[in-house]
C-alpha positions as CSV (number, residue, x, y, z in Angstrom):
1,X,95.9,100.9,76.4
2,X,92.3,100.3,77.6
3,X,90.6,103.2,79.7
4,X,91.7,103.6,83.3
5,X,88.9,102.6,85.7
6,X,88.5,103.7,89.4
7,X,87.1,101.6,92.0
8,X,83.8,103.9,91.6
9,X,83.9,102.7,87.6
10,X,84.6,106.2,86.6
11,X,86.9,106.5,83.5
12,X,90.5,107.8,85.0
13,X,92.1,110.8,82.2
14,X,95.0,109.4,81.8
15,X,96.6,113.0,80.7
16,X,96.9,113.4,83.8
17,X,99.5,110.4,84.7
18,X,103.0,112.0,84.1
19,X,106.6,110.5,85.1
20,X,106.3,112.1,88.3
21,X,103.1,110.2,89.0
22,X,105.2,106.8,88.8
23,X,108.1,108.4,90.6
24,X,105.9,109.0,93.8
25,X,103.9,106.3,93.5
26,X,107.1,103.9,93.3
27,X,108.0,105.4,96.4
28,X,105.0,105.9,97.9
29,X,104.3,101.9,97.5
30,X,107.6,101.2,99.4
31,X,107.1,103.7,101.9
32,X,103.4,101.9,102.7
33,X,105.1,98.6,102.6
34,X,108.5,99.2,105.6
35,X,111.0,99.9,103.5
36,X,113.7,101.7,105.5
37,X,113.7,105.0,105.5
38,X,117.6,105.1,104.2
39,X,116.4,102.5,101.8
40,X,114.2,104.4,100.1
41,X,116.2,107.8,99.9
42,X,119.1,105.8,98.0
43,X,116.3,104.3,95.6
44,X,114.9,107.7,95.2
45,X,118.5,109.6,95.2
46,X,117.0,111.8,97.3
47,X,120.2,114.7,98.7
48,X,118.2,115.3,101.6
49,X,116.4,112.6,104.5
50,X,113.5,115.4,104.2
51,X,112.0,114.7,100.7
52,X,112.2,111.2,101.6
53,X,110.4,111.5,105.0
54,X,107.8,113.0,103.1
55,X,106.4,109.7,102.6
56,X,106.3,108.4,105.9
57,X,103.8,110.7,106.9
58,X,100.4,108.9,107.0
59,X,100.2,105.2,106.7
60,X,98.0,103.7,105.0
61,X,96.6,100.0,104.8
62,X,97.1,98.8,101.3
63,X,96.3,94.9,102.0
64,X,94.0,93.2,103.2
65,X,94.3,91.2,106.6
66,X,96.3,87.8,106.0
67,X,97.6,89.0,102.4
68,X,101.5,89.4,102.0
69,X,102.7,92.9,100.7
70,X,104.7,92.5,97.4
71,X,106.9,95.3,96.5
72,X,109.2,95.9,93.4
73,X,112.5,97.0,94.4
74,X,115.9,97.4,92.9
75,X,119.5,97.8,94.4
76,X,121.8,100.8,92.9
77,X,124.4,98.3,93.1
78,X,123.0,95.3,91.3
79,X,122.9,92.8,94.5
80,X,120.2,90.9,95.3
81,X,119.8,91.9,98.8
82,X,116.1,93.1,99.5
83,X,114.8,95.8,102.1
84,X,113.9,94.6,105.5
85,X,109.3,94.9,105.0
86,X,107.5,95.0,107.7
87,X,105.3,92.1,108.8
88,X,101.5,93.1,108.0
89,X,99.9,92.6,111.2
């Protein structure tokens, strides 16, 4: 893999990038984008509603006005049933 750039150009250390990182960041992209709250704590298997609400804390704008918000999701069960996302507005 090529070095890891951030928006200032600066080389990312990718050491630092462990399976949590993509844990929270899977959730954290789901969280930004409406997911449900319930949604997200089966996806996650969270035990308690309080690890999930974690991620509900701050929003944050990750698009751009106009763009649609694309997030990868999965269902425990194998449907094809997709999270209610809110519209960007």
């Amino acid at each position: 893999m090529g070095p890891l750039l951030r928006a200032d150009s600066t080389e990312f250390d990718k050491t630092l990038i462990t399976p949590y990182s993509y844990r929270h960041s899977y959730a954290q992209r789901h969280a930004d984008a409406g997911v449900p709250i319930d949604v997200l704590r089966e996806l996650m298997d969270h035990t308690s509603m309080d690890a999930t609400k974690r991620y509900y804390r701050k929003p944050r704008v990750l698009h751009r006005p106009g763009e649609k918000p694309q997030v990868a999701w999965s269902a425990r069960d194998g449907s094809r049933r997709r999270p209610a996302v809110a519209a960007a507005s």
